[in-house]
Rosetta silent file (secondary structure, phi, psi, omega in degrees, C-alpha in Angstrom):
SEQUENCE: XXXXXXXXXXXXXXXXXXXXXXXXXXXXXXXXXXXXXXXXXXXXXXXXXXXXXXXXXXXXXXXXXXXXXXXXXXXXXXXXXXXXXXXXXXXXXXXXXXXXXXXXXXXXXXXXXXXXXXXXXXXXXXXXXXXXXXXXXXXXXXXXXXXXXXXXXXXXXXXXXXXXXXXXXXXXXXXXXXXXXXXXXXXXXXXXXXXXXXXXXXXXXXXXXXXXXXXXXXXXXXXXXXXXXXXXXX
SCORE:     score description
SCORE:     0.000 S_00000001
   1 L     0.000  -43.677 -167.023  -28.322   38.564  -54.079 S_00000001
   2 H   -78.478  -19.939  178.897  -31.144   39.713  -55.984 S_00000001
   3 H   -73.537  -68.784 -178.357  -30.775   43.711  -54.276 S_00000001
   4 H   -26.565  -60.979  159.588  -27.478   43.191  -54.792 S_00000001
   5 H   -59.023  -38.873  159.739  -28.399   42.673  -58.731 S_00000001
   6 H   -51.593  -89.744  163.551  -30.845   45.523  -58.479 S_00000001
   7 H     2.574  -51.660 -148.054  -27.793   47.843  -57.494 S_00000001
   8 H   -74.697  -52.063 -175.318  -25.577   46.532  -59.940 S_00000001
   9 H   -61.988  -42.740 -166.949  -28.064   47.676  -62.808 S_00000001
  10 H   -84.699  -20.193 -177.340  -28.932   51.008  -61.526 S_00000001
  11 H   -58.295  -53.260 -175.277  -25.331   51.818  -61.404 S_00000001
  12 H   -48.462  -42.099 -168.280  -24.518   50.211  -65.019 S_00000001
  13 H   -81.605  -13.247 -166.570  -28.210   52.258  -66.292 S_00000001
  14 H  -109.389  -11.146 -173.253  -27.131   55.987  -64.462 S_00000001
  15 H   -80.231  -40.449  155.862  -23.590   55.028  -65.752 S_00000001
  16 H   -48.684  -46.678  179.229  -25.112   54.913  -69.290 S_00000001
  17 L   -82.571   16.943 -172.592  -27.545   57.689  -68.888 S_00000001
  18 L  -122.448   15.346  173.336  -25.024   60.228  -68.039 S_00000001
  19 L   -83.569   50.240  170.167  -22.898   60.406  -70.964 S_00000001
  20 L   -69.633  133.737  164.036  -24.937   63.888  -71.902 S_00000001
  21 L  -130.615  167.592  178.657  -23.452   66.184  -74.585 S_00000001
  22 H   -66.878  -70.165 -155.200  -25.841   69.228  -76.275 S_00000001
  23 H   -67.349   23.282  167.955  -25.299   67.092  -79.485 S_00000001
  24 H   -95.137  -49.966 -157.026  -26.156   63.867  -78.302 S_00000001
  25 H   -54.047  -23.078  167.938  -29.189   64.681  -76.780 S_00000001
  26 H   -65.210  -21.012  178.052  -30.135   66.143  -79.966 S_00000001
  27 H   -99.769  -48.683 -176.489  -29.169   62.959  -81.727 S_00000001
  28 H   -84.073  -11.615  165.576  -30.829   60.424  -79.580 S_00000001
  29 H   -97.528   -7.871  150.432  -33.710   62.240  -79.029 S_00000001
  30 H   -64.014  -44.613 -146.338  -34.161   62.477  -83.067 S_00000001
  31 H   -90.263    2.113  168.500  -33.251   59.296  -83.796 S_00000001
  32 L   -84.171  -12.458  172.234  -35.793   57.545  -80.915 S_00000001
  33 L   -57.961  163.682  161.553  -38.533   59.708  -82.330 S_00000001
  34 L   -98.559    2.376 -171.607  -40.426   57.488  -84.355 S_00000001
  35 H   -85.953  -18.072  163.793  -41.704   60.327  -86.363 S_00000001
  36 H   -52.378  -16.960 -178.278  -38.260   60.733  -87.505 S_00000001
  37 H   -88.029   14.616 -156.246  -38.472   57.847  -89.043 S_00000001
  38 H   -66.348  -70.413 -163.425  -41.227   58.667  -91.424 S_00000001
  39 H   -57.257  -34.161 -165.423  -39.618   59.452  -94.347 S_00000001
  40 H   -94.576   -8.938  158.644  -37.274   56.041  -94.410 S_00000001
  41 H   -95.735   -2.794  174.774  -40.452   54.035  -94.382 S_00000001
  42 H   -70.985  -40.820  157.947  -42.081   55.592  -97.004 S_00000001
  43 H   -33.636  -80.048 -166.545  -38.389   55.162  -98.758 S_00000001
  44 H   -83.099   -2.050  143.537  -38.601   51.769  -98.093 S_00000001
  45 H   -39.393  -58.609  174.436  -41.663   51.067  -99.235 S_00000001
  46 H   -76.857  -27.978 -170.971  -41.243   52.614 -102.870 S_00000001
  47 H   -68.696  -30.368 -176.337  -37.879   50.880 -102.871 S_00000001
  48 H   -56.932  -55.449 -151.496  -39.875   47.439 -102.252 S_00000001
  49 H   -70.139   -5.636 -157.053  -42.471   48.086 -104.823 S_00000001
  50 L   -73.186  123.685  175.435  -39.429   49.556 -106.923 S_00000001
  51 L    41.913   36.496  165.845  -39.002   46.866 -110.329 S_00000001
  52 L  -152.753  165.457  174.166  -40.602   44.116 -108.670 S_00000001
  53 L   -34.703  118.763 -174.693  -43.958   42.452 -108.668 S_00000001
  54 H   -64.457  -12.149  172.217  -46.821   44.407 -106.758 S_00000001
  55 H   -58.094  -58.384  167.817  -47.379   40.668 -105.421 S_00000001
  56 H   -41.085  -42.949  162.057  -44.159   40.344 -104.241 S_00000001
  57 H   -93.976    0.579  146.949  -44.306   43.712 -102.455 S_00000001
  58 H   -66.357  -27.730 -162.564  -47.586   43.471 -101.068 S_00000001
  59 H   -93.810  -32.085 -158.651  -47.204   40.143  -99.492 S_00000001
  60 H   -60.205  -58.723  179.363  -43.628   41.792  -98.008 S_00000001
  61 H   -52.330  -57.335 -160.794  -45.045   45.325  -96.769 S_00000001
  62 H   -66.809  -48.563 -179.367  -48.339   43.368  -95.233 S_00000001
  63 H   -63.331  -26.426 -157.456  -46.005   41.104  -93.137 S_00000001
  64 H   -68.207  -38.058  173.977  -43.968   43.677  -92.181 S_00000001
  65 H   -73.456  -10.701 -174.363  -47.167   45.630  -90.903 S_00000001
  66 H   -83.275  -54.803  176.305  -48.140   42.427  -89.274 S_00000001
  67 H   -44.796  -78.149  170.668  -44.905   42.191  -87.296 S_00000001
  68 H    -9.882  -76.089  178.713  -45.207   45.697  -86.154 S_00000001
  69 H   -34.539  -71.426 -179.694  -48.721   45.621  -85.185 S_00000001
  70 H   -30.033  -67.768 -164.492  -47.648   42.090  -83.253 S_00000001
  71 H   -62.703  -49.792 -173.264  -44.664   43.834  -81.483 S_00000001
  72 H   -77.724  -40.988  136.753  -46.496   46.746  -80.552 S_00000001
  73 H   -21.301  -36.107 -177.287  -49.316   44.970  -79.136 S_00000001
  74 H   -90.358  -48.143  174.827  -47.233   42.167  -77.216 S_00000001
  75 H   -52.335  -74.266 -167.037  -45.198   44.922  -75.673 S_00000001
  76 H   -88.749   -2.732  178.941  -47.518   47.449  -74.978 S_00000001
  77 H  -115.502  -22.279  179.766  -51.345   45.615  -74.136 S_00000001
  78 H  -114.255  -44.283  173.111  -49.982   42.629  -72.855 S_00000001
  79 H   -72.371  -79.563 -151.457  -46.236   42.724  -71.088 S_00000001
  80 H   -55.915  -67.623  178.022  -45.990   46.278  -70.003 S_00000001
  81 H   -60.205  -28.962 -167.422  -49.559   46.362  -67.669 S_00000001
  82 H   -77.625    6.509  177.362  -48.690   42.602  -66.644 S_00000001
  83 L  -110.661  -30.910 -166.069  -45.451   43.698  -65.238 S_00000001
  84 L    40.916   75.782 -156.898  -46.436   47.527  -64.702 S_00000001
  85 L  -112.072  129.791 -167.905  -42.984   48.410  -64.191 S_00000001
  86 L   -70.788  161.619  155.751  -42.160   52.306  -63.512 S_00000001
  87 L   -50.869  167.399  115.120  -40.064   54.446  -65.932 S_00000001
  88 L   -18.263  -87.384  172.064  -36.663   55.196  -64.407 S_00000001
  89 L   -65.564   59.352  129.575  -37.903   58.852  -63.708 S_00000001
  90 L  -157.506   23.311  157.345  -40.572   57.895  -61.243 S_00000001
  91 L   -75.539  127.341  173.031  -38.852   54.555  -60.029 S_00000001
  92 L   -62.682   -2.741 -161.525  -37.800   55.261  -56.559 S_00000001
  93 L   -93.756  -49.675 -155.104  -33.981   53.283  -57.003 S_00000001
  94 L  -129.820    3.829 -173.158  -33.311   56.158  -59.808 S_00000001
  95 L   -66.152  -24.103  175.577  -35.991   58.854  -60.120 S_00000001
  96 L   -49.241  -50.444 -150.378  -33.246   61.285  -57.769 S_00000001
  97 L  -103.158  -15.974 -147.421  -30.645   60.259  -60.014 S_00000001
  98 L   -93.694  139.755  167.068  -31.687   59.858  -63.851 S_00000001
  99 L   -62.496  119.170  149.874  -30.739   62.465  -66.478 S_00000001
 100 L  -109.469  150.068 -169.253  -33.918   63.122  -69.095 S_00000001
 101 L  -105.783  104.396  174.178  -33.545   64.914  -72.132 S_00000001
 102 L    86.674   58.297  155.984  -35.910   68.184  -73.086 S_00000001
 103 L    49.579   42.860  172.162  -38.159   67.274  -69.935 S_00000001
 104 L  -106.183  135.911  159.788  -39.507   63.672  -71.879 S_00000001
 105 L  -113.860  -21.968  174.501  -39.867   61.493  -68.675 S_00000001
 106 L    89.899  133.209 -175.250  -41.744   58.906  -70.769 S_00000001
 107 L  -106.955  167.803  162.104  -45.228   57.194  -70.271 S_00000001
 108 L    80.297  170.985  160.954  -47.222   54.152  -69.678 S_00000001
 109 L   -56.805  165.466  171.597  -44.779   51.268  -67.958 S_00000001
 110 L  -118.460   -1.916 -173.495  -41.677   50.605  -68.720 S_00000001
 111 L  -115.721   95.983   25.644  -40.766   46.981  -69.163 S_00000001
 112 L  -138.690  164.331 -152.088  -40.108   46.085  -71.966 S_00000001
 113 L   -56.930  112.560  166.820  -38.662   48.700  -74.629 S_00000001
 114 H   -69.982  -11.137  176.385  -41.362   48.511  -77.604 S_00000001
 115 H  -101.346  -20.701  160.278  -38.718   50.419  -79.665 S_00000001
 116 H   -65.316  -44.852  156.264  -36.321   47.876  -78.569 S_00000001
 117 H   -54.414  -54.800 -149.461  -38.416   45.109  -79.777 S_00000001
 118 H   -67.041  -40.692 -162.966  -40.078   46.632  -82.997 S_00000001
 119 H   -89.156  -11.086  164.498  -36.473   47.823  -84.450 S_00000001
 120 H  -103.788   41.413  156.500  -34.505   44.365  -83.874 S_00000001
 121 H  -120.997  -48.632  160.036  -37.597   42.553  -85.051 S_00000001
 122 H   -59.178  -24.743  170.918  -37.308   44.801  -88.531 S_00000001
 123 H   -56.126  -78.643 -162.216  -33.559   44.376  -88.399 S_00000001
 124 H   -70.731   -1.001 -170.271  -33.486   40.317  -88.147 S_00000001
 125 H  -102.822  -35.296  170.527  -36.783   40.031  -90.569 S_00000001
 126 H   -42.840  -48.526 -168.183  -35.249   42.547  -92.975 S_00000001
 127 H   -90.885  -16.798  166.396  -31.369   41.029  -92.938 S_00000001
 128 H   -56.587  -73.388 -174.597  -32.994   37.489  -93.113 S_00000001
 129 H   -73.736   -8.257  165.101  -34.726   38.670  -96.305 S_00000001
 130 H  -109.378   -5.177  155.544  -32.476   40.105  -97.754 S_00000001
 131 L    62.855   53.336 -160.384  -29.185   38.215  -96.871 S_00000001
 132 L  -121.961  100.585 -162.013  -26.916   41.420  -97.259 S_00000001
 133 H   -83.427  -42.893  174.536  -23.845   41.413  -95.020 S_00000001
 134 H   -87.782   -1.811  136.456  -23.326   44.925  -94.606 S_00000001
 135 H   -56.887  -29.175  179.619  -26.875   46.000  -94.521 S_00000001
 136 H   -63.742  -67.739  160.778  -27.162   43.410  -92.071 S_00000001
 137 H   -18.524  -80.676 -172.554  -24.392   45.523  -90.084 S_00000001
 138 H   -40.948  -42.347  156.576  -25.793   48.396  -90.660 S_00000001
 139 H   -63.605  -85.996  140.924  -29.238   47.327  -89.664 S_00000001
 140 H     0.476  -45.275 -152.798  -28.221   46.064  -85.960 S_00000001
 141 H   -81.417  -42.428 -178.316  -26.303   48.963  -85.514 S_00000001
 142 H   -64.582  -27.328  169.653  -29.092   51.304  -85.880 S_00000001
 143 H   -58.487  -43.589 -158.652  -31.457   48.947  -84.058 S_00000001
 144 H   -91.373  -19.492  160.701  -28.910   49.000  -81.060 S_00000001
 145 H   -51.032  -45.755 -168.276  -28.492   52.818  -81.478 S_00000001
 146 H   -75.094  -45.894  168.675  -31.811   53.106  -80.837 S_00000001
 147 H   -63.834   -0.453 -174.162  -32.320   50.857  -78.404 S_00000001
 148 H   -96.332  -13.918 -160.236  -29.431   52.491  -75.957 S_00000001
 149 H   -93.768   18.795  167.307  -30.827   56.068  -76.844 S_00000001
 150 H   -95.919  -17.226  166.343  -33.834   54.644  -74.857 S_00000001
 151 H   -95.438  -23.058  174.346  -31.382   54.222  -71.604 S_00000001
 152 H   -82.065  -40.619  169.830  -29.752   57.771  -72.639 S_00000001
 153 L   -57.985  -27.161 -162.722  -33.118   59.489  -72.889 S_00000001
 154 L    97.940  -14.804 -168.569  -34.136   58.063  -69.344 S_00000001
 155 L   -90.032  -41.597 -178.575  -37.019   56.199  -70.277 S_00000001
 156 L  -133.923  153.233 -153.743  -36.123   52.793  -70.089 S_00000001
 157 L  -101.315  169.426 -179.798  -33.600   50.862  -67.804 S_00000001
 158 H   -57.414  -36.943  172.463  -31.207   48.356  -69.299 S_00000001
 159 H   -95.381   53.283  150.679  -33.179   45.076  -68.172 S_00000001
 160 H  -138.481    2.363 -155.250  -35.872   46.577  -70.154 S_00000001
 161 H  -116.236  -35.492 -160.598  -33.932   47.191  -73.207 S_00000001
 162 H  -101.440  -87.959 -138.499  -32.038   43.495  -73.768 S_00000001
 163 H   -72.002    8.731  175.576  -35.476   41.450  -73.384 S_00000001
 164 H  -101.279  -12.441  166.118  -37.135   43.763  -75.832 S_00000001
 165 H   -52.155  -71.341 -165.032  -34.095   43.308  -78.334 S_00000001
 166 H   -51.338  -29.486 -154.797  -34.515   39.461  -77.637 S_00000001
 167 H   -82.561  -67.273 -154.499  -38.562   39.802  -78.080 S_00000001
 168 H   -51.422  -58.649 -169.462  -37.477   41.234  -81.279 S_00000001
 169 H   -86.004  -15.978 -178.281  -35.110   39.323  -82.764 S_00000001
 170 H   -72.878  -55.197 -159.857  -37.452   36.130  -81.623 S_00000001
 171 H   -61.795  -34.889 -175.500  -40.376   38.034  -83.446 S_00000001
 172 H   -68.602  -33.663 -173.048  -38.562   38.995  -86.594 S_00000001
 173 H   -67.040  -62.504  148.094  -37.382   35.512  -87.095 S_00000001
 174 H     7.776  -97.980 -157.778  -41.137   34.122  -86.407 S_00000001
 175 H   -68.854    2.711  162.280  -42.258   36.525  -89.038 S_00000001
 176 H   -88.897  -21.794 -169.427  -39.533   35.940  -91.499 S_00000001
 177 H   -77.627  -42.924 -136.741  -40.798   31.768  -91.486 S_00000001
 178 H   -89.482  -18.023  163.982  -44.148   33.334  -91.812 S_00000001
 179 H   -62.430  -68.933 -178.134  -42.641   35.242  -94.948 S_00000001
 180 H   -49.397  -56.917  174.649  -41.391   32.343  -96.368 S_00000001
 181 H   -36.733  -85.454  160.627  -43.712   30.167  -95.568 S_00000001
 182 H   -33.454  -57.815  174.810  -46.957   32.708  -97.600 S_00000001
 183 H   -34.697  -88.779 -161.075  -44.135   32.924 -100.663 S_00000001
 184 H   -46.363  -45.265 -179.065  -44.658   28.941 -101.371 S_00000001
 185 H   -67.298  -23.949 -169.292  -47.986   29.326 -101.203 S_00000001
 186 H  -102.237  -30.304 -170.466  -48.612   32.553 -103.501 S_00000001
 187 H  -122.965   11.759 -175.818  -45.543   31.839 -105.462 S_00000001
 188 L   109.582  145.123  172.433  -44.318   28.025 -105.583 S_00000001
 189 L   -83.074  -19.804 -170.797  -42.361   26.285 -103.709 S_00000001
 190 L   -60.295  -40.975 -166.579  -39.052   26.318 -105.881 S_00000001
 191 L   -94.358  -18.130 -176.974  -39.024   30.195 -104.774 S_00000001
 192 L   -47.524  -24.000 -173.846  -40.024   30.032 -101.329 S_00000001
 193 L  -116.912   -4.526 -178.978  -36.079   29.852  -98.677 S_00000001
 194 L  -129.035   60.446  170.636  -35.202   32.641 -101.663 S_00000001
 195 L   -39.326  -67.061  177.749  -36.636   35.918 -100.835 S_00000001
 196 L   -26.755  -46.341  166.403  -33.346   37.388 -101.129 S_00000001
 197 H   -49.628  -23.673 -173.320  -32.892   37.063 -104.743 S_00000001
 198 H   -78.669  -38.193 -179.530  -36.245   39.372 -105.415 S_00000001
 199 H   -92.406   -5.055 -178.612  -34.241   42.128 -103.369 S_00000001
 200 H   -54.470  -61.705 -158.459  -30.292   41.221 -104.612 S_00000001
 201 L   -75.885   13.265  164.696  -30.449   43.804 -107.662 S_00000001
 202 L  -141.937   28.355  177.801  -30.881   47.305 -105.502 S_00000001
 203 H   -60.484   -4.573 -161.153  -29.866   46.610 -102.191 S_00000001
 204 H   -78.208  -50.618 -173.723  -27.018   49.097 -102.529 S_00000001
 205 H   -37.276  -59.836 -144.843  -30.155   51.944 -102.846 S_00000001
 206 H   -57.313  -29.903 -157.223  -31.509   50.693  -99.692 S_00000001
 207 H   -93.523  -15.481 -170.668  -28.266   50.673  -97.732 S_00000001
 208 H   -82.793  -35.331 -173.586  -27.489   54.385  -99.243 S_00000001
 209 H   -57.778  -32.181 -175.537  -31.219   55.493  -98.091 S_00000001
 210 H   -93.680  -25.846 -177.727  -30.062   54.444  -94.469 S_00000001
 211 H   -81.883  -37.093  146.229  -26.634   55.630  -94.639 S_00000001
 212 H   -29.634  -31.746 -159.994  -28.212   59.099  -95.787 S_00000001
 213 H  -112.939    0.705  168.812  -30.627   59.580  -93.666 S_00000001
 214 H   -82.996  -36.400  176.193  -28.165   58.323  -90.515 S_00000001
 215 H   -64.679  -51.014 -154.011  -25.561   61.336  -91.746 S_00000001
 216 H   -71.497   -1.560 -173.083  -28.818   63.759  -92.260 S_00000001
 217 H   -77.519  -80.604  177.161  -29.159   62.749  -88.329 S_00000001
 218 H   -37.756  -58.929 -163.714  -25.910   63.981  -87.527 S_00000001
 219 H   -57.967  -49.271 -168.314  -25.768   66.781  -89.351 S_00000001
 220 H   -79.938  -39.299 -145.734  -29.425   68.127  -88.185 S_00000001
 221 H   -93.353  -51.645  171.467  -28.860   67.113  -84.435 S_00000001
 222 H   -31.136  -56.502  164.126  -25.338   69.196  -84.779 S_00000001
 223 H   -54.024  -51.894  163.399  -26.937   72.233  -86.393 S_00000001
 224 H   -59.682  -41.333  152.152  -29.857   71.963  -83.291 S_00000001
 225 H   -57.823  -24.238 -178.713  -27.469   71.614  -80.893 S_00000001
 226 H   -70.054  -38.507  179.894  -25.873   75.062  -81.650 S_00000001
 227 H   -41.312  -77.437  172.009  -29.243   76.509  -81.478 S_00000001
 228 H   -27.115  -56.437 -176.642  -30.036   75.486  -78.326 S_00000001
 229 H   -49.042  -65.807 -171.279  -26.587   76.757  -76.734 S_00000001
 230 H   -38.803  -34.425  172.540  -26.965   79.928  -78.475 S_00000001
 231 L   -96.470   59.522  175.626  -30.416   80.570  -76.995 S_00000001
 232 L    32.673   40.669 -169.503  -29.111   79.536  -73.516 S_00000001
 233 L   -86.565  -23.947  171.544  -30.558   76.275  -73.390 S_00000001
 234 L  -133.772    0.000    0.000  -27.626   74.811  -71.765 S_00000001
């Protein structure tokens, strides 16, 4: 039974990792960089700090860095050597078979996704605090882009991808109580279950900063892809 489940997965993971286009690979290997992502935390940073207390955004940014830290740490120093679980491209069941994109085979172990964890642990601690339904949307979706363009890239197999979502979404919540929780102490208890209210009067910036810089994705992976053809890259 259990081979049998092994099987089942690498089919479902080569059946995922073989939907290659020029412009995807250009889009999922931007938007899994993390350095692409530079610019939208700096973004959200001055957007915390934007009309609100520097307490109030200092206590917010420092959990946020705590969570991080936490994620990358449980994932990569403690789960990943205690399972030591190959990449896909050197796992014998799929190294034969798996499509990678611009020769990244991926390093270290592979179980479980640290970008699956870290971005559905900012998703649920984010959409907690700020109680935003279509940011919330919006937030998941890019968390789950990201986590699939870690099975499209090659690097990580799908039953490395769902328990670092779940890791995530465990961790975010954790660290949203841990939000709240710090609030009552530095600010009262009367204010403490209502982060959301400190961020209700600019969430629309926030959600335009991600909807901007998810278009400037497209647009730049589109524009890369032509390159590439044109210099016979494909």
């Amino acid at each position: 039974m259990l081979d049998q489940l092994i099987l089942w997965e690498r089919e479902l993971f080569l059946a995922l990792n073989h939907l290659h286009t020029p412009f995807l690979d250009a889009f999922m290997y931007l938007i899994s960089a993390r350095w692409t992502w530079t610019a939208v935390v700096i973004a959200l940073i001055l957007w915390v700090f934007y009309k609100r207390s520097p307490k109030e955004a200092i206590l917010f940014i420092v959990i946020a860095v705590l969570m991080h830290v936490a994620c990358d740490q449980l994932t990569s120093s403690l789960i990943k050597p205690f399972f030591g679980r190959l990449r896909p491209a050197y796992h014998p069941y799929t190294k034969d078979m798996v499509m990678n994109v611009y020769n990244n085979l991926g390093w270290g172990f592979s179980f479980v996704s640290g970008h699956a964890a870290n971005f559905f642990a900012i998703a649920m601690f984010t959409s907690l605090s700020f109680r935003n339904r279509f940011y919330s949307v919006l937030v998941f979706s890019l968390a789950t882009l990201v986590a699939y363009s870690r099975i499209y890239l090659g690097v990580h197999f799908l039953s490395d991808i769902i328990p670092g979502s779940l890791l995530g979404v465990l961790l975010g919540y954790l660290f949203y109580r841990l939000y709240v929780l710090c609030r009552s102490k530095f600010f009262g208890k009367s204010k403490a279950n209502l982060p959301y209210k400190v961020f209700q009067n600019n969430i629309v910036v926030w959600r335009t900063i991600l909807l901007g810089y998810l278009f400037f994705m497209i647009a730049f992976s589109l524009e890369m892809s032509k390159v590439l053809i044109r210099i016979g890259y494909y």
